[in-house]
C-alpha positions in Angstrom: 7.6 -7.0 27.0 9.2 -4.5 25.2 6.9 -1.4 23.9 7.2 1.4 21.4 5.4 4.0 20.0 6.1 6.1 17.2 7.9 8.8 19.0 9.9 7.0 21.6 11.8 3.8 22.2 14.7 1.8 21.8 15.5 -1.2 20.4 18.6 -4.0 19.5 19.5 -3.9 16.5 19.2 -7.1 14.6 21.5 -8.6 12.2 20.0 -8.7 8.9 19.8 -11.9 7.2 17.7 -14.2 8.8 20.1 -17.3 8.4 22.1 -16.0 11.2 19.6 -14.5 13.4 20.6 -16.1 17.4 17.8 -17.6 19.8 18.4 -14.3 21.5 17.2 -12.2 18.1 14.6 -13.9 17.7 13.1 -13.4 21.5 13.5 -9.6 20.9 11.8 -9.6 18.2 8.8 -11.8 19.4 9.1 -9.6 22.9 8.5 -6.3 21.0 4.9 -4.7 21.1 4.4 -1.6 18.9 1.9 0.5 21.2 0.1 3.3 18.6 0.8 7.0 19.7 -0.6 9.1 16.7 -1.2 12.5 16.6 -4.4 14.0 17.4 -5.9 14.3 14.1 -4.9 11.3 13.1 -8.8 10.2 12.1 -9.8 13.6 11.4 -6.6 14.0 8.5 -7.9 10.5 6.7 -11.2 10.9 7.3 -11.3 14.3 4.9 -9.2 12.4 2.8 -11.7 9.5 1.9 -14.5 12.0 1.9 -12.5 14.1 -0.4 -12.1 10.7 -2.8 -15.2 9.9 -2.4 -16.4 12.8 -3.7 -14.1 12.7 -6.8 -15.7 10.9 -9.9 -14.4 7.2 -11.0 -14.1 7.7 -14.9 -13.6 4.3 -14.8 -11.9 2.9 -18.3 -11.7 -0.8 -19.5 -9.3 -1.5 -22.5 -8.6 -5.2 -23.3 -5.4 -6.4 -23.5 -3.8 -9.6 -24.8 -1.9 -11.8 -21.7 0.0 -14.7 -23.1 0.5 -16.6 -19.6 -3.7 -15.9 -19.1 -5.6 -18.9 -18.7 -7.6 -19.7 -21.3 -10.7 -18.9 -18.9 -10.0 -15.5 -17.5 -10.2 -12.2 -19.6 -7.3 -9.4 -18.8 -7.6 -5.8 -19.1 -6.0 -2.5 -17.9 -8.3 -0.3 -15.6 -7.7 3.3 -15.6 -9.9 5.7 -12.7 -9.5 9.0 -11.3 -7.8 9.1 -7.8 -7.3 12.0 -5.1 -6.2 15.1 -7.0 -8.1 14.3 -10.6 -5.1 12.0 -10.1 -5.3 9.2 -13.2 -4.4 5.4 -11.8 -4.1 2.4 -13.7 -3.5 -1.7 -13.2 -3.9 -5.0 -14.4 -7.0 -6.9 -13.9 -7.2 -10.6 -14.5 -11.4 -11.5 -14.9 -12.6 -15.2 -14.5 -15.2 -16.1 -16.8 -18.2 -18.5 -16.1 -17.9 -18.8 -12.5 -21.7 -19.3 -12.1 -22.4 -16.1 -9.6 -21.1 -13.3 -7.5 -17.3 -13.5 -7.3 -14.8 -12.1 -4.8 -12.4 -10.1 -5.0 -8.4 -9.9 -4.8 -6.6 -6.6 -4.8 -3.0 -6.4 -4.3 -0.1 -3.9 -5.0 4.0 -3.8 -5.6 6.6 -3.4 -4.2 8.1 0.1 -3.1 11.3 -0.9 -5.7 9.1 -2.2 -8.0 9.3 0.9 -10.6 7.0 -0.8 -13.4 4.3 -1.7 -10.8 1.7 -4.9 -10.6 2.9 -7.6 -12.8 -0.4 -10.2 -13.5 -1.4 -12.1 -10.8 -3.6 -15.3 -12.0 -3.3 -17.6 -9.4 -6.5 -15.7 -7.4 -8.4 -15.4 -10.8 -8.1 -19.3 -11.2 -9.8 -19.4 -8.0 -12.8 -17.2 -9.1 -11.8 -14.0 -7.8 -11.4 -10.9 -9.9 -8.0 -10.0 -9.3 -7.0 -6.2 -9.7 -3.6 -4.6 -9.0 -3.1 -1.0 -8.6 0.2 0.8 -9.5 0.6 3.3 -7.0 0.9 7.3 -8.5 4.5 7.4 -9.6 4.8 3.9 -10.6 4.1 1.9 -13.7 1.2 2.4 -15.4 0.5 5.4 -12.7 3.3 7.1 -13.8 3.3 10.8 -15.0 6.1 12.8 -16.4 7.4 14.6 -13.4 6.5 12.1 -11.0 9.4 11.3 -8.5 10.7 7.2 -8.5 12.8 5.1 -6.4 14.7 5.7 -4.7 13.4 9.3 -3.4 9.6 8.7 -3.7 8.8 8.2 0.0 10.6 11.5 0.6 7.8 13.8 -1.9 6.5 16.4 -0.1 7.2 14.2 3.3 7.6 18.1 4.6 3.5 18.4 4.6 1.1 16.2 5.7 -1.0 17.5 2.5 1.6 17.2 0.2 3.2 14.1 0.7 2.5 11.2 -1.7 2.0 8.9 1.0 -1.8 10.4 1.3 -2.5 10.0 -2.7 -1.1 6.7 -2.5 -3.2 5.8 -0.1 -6.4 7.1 -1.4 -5.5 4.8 -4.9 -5.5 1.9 -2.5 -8.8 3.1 -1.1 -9.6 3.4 -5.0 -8.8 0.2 -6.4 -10.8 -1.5 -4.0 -13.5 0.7 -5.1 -13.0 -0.1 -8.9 -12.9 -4.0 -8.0 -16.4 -3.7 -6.7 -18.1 -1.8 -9.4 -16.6 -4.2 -12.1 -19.4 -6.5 -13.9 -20.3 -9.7 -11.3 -17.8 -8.6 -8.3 -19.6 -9.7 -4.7 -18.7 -6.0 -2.5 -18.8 -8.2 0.5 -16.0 -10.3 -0.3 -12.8 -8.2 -0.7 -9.6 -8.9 -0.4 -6.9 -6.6 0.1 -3.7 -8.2 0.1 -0.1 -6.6 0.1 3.7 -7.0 0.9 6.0 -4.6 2.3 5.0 -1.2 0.6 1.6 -2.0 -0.7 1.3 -3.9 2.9 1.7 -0.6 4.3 -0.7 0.9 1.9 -3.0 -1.7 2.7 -3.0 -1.3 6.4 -3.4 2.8 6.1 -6.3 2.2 4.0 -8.3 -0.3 5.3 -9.9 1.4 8.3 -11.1 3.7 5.3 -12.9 0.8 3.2 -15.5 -0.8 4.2 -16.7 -4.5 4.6 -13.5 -6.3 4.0 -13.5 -9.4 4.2 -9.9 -9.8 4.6 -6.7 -7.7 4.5 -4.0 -10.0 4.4 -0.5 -8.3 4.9 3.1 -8.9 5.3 6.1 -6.8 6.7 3.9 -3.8 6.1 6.5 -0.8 5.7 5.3 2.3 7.3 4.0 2.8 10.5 6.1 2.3 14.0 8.5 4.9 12.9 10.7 4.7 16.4 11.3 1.2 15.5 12.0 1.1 12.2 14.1 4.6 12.6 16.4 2.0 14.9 16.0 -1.1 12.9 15.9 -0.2 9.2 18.8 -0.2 7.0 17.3 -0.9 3.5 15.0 0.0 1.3 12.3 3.4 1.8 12.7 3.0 5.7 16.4 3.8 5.0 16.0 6.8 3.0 13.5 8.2 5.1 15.9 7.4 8.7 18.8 9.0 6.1 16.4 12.4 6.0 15.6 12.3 9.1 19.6 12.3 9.8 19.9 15.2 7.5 17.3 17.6 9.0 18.0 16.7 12.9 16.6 15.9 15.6 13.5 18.8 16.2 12.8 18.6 12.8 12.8 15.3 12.6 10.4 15.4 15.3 7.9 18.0 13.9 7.8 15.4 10.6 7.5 12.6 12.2 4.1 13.8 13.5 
């Protein structure tokens, strides 16, 4: 089995559309095992960030909005709360009426290219869940004058742990889940938190922060394993972050990859 961790390792690099991808691709990929190698103060560095949100106030805002494509049973609004920083993050959220009870929850995110954030989601509200996307700082309904976009936000402040955008955008993911389960009728013990890609990597660097999912359902999440993707990437904020990483070489590289 192949291994990797974070700061070492080697691997093939595959061709990348899937509709040519050889028996042999896909036995490397199912052979690979990404073996976790953070740094020492790894839990200490998010742990002072959730207590640092925690501490922070909600200010949590409801304003109404009109949805055309809403179902005639679920109510829509924008949410706006204060995030790490005094930080000011907003989202849909679609809200089933009549469901008879507690309801779930469904929280989900965008896409890293996805400059005007969550669109509505209603399939989950249909369901009975209230369904709340978060536009991440920088994006959509998040976004400040000022703030960086795409491409070039994955590289804000990558130079300090601190200061990198990463760790706010994390702590709105942390948030959102939070403002799902104060909302009117929302059950705290079922929570989704769902996400593809970029907000899949949100969603897997905030979860150990949140507690009592239920679920966190993820695909392709995009950072993490950074020896792997620094061989496999080619697209997309993996690529602009292996393009730094080029740029600065090799020991520095090193130092921010820690």
């Amino acid at each position: 089995m192949n291994r990797f961790s974070w700061r070492s390792g080697e691997a093939k690099r595959l061709n990348g559309d899937p509709e040519h991808l050889t028996a042999e691709d896909i036995e490397t990929v199912l052979a690979t095992q990404v073996v976790p190698d953070p740094p020492e103060d790894f839990p200490q560095f998010w742990t002072e960030v959730a207590t640092e949100l925690e501490a922070t106030p909600m200010d949590l805002e409801l304003v109404p909005v009109e949805v055309e494509s809403a179902p005639p049973d679920v109510s829509t609004y924008i949410w706006t709360a204060t995030s790490l920083g005094g930080r000011r993050i907003a989202g849909p959220v679609a809200w089933p009426e009549n469901t008879g009870g507690p309801r779930p929850q469904w929280v989900y995110g965008h896409g890293y290219g996805s400059r005007n954030g969550c669109g509505w989601n209603f399939a989950p509200a249909r369901k009975g869940f209230i369904t709340l996307g978060l536009d991440a700082r920088g994006y959509g309904r998040s976004r400040l004058d000022g703030d960086p976009s795409v491409p070039g936000w994955v590289l804000h402040g990558i130079e300090s742990p601190k200061d990198y955008i990463l760790r706010g955008a994390v702590a709105d993911t942390i948030r959102a889940v939070q403002v799902a389960r104060t909302l009117e009728g929302a059950d705290p013990t079922r929570t989704v938190l769902k996400g593809g890609s970029f907000s899949g990597g949100l969603a897997v660097l905030a979860a150990p922060w949140i507690s009592n999912l239920a679920y966190v359902a993820v695909s392709v999440p995009t950072f993490g394993a950074y020896s792997l993707r620094r061989t496999l990437v080619e697209r997309g904020s993996g690529k602009e972050v292996n393009d730094y990483l080029d740029r600065v070489g090799p020991a520095r590289a090193e130092t921010i990859l820690q």
